[in-house]
C-alpha positions as CSV (number, residue, x, y, z in Angstrom):
1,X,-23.8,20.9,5.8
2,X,-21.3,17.8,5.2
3,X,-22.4,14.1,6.1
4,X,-19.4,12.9,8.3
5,X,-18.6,9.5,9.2
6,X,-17.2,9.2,12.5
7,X,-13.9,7.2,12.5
8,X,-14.1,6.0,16.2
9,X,-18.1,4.4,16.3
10,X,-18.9,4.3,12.3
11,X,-21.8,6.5,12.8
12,X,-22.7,9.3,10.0
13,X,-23.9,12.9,11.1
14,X,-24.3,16.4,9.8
15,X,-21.8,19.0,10.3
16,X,-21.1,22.3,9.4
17,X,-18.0,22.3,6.7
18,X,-16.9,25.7,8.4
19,X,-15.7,24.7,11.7
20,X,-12.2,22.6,12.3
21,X,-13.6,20.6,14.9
22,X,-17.0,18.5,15.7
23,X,-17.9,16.4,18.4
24,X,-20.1,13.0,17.0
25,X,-23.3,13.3,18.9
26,X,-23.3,9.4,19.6
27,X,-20.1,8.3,21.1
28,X,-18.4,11.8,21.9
29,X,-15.4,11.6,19.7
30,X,-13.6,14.9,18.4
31,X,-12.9,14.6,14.7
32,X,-10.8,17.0,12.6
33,X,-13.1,18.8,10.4
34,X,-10.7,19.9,7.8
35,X,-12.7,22.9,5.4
36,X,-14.7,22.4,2.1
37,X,-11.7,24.4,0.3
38,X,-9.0,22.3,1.6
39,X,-10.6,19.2,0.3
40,X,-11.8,20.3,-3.2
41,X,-8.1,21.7,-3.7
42,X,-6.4,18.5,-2.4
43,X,-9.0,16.0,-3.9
44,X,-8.2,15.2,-8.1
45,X,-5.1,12.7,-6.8
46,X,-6.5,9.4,-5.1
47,X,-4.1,9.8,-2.1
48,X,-5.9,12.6,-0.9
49,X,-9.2,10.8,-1.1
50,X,-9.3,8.9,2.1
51,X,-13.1,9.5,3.0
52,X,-14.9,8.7,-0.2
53,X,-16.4,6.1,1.5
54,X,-18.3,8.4,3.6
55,X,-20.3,10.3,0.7
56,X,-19.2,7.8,-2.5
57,X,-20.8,4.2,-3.2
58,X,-18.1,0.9,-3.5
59,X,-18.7,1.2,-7.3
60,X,-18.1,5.0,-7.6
61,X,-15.0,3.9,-5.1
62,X,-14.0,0.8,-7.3
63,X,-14.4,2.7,-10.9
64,X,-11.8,5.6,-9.6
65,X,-10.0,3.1,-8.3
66,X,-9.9,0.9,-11.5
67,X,-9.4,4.1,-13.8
68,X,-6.3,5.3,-12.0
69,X,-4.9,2.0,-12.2
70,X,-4.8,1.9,-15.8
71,X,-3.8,5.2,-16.7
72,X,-0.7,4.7,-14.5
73,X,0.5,1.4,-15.7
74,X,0.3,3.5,-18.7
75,X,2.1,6.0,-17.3
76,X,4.7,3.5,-15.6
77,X,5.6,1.5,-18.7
78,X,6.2,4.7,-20.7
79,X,8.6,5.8,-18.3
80,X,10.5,2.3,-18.3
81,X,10.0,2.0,-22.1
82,X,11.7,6.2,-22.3
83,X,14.6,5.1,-20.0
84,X,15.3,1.8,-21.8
85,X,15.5,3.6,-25.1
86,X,17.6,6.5,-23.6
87,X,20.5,3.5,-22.5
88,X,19.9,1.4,-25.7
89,X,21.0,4.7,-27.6
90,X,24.0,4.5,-25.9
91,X,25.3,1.0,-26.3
92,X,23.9,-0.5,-23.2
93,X,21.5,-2.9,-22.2
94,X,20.7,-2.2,-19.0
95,X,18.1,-5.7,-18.5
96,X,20.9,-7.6,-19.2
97,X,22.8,-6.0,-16.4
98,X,20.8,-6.7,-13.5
99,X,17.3,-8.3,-13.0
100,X,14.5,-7.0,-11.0
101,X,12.3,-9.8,-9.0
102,X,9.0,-8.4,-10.5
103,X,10.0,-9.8,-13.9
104,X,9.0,-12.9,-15.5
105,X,12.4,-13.5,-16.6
106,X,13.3,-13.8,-12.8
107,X,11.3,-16.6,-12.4
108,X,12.1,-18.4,-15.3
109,X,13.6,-22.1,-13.9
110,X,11.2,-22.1,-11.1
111,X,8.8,-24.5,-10.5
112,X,5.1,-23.2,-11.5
113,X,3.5,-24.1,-8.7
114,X,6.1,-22.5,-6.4
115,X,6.2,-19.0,-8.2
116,X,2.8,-19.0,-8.7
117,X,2.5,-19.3,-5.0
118,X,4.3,-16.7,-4.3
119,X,3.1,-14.3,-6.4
120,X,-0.3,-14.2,-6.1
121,X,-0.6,-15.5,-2.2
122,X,2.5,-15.2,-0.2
123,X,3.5,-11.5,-1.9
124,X,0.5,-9.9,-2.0
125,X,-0.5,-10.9,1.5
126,X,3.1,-10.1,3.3
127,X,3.4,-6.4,1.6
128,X,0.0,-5.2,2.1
129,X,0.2,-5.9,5.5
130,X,3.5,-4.7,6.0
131,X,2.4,-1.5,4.2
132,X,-1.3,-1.1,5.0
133,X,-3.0,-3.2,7.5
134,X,-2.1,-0.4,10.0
135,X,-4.2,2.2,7.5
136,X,-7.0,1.6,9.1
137,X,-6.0,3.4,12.5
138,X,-8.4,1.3,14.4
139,X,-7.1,0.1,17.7
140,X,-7.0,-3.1,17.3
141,X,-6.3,-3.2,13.2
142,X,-3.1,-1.4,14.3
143,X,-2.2,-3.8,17.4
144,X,-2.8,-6.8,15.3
145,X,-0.7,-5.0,12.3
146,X,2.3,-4.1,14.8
147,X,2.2,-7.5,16.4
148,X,2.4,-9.1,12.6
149,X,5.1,-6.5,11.6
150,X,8.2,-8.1,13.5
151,X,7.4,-11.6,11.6
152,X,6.5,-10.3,8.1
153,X,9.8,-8.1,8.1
154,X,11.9,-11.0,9.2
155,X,10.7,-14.2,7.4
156,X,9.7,-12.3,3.9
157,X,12.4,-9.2,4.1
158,X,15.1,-10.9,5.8
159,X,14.5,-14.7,5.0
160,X,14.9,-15.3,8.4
161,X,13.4,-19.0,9.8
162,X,15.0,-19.9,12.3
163,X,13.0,-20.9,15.5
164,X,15.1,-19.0,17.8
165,X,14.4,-15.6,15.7
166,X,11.0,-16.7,15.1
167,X,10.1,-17.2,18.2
168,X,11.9,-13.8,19.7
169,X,9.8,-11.6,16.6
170,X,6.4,-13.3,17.7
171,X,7.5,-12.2,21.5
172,X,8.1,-8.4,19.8
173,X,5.1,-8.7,18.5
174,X,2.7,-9.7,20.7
175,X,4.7,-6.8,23.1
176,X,3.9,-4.1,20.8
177,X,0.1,-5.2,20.1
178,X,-0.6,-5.1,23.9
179,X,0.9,-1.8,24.3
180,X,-1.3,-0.7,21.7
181,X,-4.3,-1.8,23.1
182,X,-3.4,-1.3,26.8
183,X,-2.3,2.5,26.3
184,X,-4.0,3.9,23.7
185,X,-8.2,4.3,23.1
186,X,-10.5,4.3,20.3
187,X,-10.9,7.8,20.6
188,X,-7.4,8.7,19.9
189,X,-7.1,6.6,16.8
190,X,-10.0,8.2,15.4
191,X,-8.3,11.7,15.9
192,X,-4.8,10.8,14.7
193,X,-6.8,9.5,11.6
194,X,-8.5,12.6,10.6
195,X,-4.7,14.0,11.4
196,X,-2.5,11.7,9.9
197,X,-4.8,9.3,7.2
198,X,-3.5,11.6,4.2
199,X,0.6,11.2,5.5
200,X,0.0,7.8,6.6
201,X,-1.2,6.9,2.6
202,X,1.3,8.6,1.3
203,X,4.5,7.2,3.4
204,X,2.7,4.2,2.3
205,X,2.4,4.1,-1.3
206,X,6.2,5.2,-1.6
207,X,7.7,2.9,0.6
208,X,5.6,0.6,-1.4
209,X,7.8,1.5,-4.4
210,X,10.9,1.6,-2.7
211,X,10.8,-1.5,-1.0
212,X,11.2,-2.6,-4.6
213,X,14.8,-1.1,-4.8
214,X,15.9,-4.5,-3.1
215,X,14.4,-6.6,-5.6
216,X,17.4,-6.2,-8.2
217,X,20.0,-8.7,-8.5
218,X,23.1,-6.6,-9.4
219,X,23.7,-2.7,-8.3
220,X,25.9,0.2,-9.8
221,X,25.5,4.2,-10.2
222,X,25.2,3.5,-13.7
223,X,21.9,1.5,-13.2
224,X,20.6,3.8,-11.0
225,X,18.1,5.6,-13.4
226,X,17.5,2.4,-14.9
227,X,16.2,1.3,-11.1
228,X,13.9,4.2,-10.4
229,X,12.4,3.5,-13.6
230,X,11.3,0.1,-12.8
231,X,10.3,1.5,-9.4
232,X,8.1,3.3,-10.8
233,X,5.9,1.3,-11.8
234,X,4.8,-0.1,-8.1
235,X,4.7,2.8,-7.1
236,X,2.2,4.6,-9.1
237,X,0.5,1.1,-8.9
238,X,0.7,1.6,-4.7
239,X,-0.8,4.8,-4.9
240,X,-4.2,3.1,-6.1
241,X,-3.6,0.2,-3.3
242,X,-3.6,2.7,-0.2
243,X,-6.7,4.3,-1.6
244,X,-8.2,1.5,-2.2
245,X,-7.1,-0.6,1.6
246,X,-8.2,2.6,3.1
247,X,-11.3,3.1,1.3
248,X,-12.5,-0.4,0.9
249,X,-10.8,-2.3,3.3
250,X,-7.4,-4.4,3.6
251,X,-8.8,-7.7,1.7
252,X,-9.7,-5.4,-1.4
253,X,-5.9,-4.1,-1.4
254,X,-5.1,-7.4,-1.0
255,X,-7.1,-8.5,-4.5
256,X,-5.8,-5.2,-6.6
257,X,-1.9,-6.3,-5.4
258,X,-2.9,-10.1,-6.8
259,X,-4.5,-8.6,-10.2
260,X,-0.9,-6.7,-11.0
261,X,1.1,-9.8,-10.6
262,X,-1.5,-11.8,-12.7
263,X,0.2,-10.9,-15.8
264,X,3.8,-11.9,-14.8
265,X,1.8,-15.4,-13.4
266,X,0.4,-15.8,-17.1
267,X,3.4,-14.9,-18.9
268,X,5.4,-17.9,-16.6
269,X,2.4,-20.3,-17.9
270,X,3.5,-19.5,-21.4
271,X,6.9,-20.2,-20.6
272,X,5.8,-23.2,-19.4
């Protein structure tokens, strides 16, 4: 038997680990049931690990977490530190070519206060829930994330404030969060969850990374290995995020995003 948690009431119940379906006995929901072979097989990498909650305590949940995010900063700085070496070799220096926004040395001539504020508040915030507010495919998580979405892509993305725009994106918003919530059920959240969750993590964590591509200052083909490198490093460092947000819960994701930037925060203060 498997304890499940049911997605759409929060309730746990037994089930058989054999079957692909189960109905929960207190609020009628159909959950996938996906088999004891499929999730042993899939389980060693944290994106596949979307229901540890249900059987794991939040330390259990927060050592993984904390574990993995070690190891692949690890990871990430030995790729950058391989590809730097691999261009220095050849006569080029590929940082003094182009800058990338998650950097200290991007920052350096702002005003403390102003980066600080951005990095460890305005950042985090905007990116985790552009990337996984929606995570929790709850209802109304995913109404209030879609009505947020138009905003947070044009002011942070786009830099776009002016009223007139503003004001349109809220309108968007507020559109798609009551379509959401006028056409769509509980129910069906909590089956396109047991669908979907292990996709939905992983369309996360990379766009995570990628969104990163648009943090450089200067672009060419011959900086392009150079720029996945760098890439690389948010997102290994997403991958821990999602399961994290989707484990935990969206403020959680929010303090593990803050944590990563607190070294470039404390490098500025030396600067300084």
């Amino acid at each position: 038997m498997h304890i499940h948690n049911c997605p759409a009431c929060g309730k746990q119940y037994s089930a058989q680990e054999n079957v692909s379906q189960v109905k929960c006995p207190y609020c009628g929901a159909v959950n996938d049931m996906p088999s004891a072979v499929a999730r042993q097989s899939s389980r060693w990498f944290i994106l596949n690990r979307p229901d540890d909650r249900e059987t794991e305590s939040k330390r259990k949940i927060l050592l993984r977490a904390v574990l993995w995010f070690i190891a692949l900063i690890i990871i990430g700085r030995i790729l950058m530190i391989a590809c730097v070496s691999v261009y220095m070799a050849n006569g080029i220096n590929p940082m003094q070519l182009t800058e990338f926004g998650g950097m200290a040395s991007h920052w350096a001539g702002t005003p403390i206060l102003k980066a600080m504020l951005w990095l460890i508040v305005i950042a985090p915030v905007a990116e985790e829930v552009l990337f996984r507010l929606g995570l929790s495919f709850k209802r109304h998580t995913v109404a209030l994330w879609l009505g947020l979405l138009p905003v947070v892509i044009g002011a942070y993305l786009f830099k776009c404030y002016q009223w007139t725009w503003l004001t349109a994106l809220v309108l968007l918003g507020i559109l798609l969060a009551a379509l959401v919530v006028r056409f769509t059920t509980d129910e069906q959240w909590a089956r396109w969850r047991s669908r979907y969750i292990r996709l939905a993590m992983w369309v996360s964590a990379i766009g995570f990374g990628l969104l990163h591509l648009i943090a450089f200052t200067n672009y060419s083909w011959l900086l392009v290995p150079f720029m996945i490198a760098v890439i690389m490093s948010p997102l290994l460092l997403g991958c821990v995020i999602t399961y994290v947000r989707v484990n935990l819960g969206f403020w959680w994701g929010v303090l593990f995003h803050v944590v990563n930037n607190i070294p470039i925060v404390l490098v500025l203060l030396a600067m300084n």
